[in-house]
C-alpha positions in Angstrom: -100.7 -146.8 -135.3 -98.0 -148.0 -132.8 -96.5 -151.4 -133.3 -98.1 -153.8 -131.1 -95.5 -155.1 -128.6 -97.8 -156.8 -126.3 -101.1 -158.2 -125.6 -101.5 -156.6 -122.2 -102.8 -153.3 -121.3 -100.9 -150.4 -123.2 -99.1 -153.0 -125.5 -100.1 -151.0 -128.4 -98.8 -147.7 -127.2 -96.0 -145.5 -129.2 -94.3 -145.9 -125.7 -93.7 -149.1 -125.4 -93.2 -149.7 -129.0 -90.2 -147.2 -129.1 -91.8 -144.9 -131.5 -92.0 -147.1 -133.7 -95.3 -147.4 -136.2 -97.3 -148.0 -138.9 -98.8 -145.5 -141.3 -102.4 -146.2 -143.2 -104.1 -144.2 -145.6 -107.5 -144.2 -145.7 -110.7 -142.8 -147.6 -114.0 -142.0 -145.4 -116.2 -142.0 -148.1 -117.7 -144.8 -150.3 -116.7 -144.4 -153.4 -118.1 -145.9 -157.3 -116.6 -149.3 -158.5 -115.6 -147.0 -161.8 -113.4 -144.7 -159.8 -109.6 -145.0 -161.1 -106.6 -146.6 -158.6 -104.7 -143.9 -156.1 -100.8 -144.3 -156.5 -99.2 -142.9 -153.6 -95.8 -142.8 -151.8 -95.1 -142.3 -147.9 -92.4 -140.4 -145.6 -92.2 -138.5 -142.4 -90.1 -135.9 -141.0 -89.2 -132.4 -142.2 -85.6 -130.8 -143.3 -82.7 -132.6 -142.2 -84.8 -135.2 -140.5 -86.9 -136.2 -144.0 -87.0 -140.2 -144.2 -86.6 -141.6 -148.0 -90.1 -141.8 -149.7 -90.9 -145.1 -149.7 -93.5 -146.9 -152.1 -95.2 -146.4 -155.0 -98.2 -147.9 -153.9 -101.3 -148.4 -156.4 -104.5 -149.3 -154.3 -108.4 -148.9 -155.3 -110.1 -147.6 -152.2 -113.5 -148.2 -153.8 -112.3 -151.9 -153.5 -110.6 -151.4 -149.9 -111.4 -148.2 -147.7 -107.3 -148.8 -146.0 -104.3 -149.1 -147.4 -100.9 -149.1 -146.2 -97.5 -149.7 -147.3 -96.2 -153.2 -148.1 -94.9 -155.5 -145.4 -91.3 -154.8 -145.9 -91.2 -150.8 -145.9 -94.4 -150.3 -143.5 -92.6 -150.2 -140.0 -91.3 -146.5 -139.2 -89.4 -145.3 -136.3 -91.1 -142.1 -135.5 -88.3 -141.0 -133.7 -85.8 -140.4 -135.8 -88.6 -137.7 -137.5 -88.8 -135.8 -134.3 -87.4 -132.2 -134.1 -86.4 -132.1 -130.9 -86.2 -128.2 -130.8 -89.5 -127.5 -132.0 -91.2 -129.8 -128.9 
């Protein structure tokens, strides 16, 4: 999701926010109360423009369907991922 930048029309687009974003993970289905916690780690790009992995995160999605990183490593700037040859 694009980092809100303003309340008007379009605010919420990659766009205006520069490319920068958040990423969330989340599981469709509704899952048992007995079902184990998920650690999981995060980064974009490919190659040369690979971000640093960030997290571990441990998160019960049978408690919470979303999960994202925590406040301090959540933003990403999405452009710094891009391969501009491949577009």
């Amino acid at each position: 999701a694009p980092l809100v930048v303003s309340d008007k029309k379009g605010g919420g687009s990659f766009k205006k926010a520069q490319g920068r974003g958040y990423i969330s993970l989340a599981c469709e289905d509704e899952l048992p109360r007995d079902v184990p916690k998920l650690t999981f780690w995060l980064s974009i790009g490919a190659g040369d423009k690979k971000s640093s992995t960030r997290g571990p995160v441990e998160h019960s999605f049978a408690e919470k369907t979303v999960c994202g990183l925590p406040k301090k490593q959540a933003l990403w700037d999405f452009t710094n991922a891009v391969d501009r040859t491949s577009q």
